[in-house]
N, C-alpha and C positions, 0 to 999 in steps of 0.2 A: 504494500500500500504506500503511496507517495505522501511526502511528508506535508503536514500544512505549512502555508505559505510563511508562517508565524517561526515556526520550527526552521527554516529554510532560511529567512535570512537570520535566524541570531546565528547560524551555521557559519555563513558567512562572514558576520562580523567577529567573529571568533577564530577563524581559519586569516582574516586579512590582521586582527590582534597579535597575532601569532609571529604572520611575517615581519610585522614591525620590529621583533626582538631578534631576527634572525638574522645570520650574517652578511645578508644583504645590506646590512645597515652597519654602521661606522662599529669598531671594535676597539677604537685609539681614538678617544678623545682630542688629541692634535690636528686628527684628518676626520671631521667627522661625516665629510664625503667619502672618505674609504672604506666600501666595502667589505673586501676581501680578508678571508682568515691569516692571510701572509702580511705581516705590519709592510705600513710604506716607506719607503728607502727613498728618497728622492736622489735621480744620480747613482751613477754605476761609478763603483767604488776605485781609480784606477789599480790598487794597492792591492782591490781582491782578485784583481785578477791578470794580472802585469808584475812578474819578477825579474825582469829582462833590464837591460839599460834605461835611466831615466831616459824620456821622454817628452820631459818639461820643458827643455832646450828647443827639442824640435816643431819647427813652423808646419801645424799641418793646415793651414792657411793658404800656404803659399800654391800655384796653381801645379800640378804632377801631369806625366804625357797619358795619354790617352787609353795606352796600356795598363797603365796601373791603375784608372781610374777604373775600367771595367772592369778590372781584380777585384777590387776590393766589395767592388759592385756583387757581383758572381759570387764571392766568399760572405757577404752579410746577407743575402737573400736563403731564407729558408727553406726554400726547394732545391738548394745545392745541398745531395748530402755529405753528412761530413766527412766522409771517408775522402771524396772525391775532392774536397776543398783542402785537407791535408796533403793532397800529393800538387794539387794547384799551387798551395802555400809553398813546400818542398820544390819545385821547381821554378820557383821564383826568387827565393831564398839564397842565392848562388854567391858566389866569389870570394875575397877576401876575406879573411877575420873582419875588416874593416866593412866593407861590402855590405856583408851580408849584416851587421848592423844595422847599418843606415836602410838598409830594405827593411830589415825587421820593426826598424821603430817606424819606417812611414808606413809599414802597412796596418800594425797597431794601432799608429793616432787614427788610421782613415776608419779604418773599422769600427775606434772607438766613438767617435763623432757617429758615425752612419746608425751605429746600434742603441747607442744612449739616447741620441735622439729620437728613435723607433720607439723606445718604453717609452719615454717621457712622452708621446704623442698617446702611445696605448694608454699611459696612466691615466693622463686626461679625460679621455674618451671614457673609461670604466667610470670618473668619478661623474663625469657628465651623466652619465647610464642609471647611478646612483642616485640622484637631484629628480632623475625623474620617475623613477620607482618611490622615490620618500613622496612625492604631491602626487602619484598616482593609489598607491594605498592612503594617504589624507582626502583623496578624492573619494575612492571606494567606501572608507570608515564612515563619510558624510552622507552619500549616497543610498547606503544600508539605515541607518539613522532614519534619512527622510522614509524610505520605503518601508520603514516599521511604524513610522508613525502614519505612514498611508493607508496601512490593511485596516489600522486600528478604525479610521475614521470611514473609511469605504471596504467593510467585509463583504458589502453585498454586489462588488463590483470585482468579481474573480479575474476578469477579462485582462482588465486594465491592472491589477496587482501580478497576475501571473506575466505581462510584458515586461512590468516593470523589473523584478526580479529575475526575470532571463535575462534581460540588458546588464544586470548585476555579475550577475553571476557567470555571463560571458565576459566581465571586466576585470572580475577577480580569475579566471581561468587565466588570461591575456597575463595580467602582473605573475602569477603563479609560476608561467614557462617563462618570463624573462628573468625571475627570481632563481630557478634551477640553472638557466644558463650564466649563472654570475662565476660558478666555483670555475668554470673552463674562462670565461675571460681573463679570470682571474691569474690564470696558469702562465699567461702570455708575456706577461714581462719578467718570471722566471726562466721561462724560455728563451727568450732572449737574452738574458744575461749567462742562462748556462751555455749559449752561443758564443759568446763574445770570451769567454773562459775558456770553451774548448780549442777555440781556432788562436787565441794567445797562448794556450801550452803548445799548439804544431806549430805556431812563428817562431816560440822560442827554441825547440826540438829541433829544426830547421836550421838559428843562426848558429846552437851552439854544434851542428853537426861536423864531424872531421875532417870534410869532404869537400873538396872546394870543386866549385866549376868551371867552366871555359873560360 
């Protein structure tokens, strides 16, 4: 037997109570747009992930040929896998002691620049994501409210209390699957930064290799 309309939405306003406490909602009072169960780091740490020659020195500013720009390109895109990107690095990596420095740090900063700015664009975007999940459940919680106090006053108009509540209730389904997709959003600027780690242990495995090239 289906439920009465009375039953239906405190269901609702109880199921949208819920999501307000959930990790879709700030966990770090600092960011209280940040969702996710992973605190936020603003900035990729160079230290966590660069043990190679400072870096500080070098101009990655300055304009690189055309070569290297689409290296670095091809090594920050996440459809290069990294096997494939470790032997790209490796064969780029070449020449002197001296050499292959100077390769290894400009291919570092370019990377670093390409990837930190990648999070710092995803960061944004999750907390954006966030702003409007918080006034789409303050929407829904209001919404539920009016439509209880609707039944109350119009019981004898099923018609129009049963619209009402499937508009509801397809609005809290809507926030519900954008709420389950937060934990994978979330994943994304981990992602990236375990990228940015991996392909700086093969630049370093690279300069410091014994092997000089042509």
């Amino acid at each position: 037997m289906a439920l009465s309309m009375r039953d239906a939405t405190l269901r609702m306003m109880i199921a949208v109570t819920a999501c307000s406490t959930s990790p879709t909602f700030a966990l770090d009072p600092r960011y209280p747009d940040w969702p996710c169960q992973q605190l936020k780091v603003p900035g990729i740490s160079i230290a966590n992930v660069w043990t190679g020659p400072s870096v500080q020195t070098f101009d990655a500013s300055q304009p690189m040929d055309t070569k290297e720009a689409e290296l670095i390109a091809r090594l920050a895109a996440r459809r290069t896998p990294i096997e494939e990107a470790k032997k790209l690095i490796a064969d780029f990596v070449t020449g002197t002691r001296e050499e292959k420095q100077e390769k290894a740090k400009a291919l570092f900063s370019g990377l670093y620049s390409i990837l930190n700015a990648q999070r710092d664009q995803v960061m944004d975007g999750i907390e954006r994501f966030s702003r409007k999940q918080k006034a789409m459940a303050a929407d829904i919680r209001e919404q539920a409210q009016k439509l209880r106090a609707m039944q109350e006053k119009t019981a004898d108009d099923p018609a129009q209390n049963e619209e009402s509540a499937n508009r509801l209730a397809w609005q809290t389904r809507i926030f519900e699957d954008r709420r389950k997709a937060t934990s994978y959003v979330c994943d994304v600027p981990v992602l990236i930064e375990k990228r940015l780690f991996d392909l700086s242990g093969a630049i370093q495995n690279a300069m410091n290799d014994g092997s000089s090239g042509n």
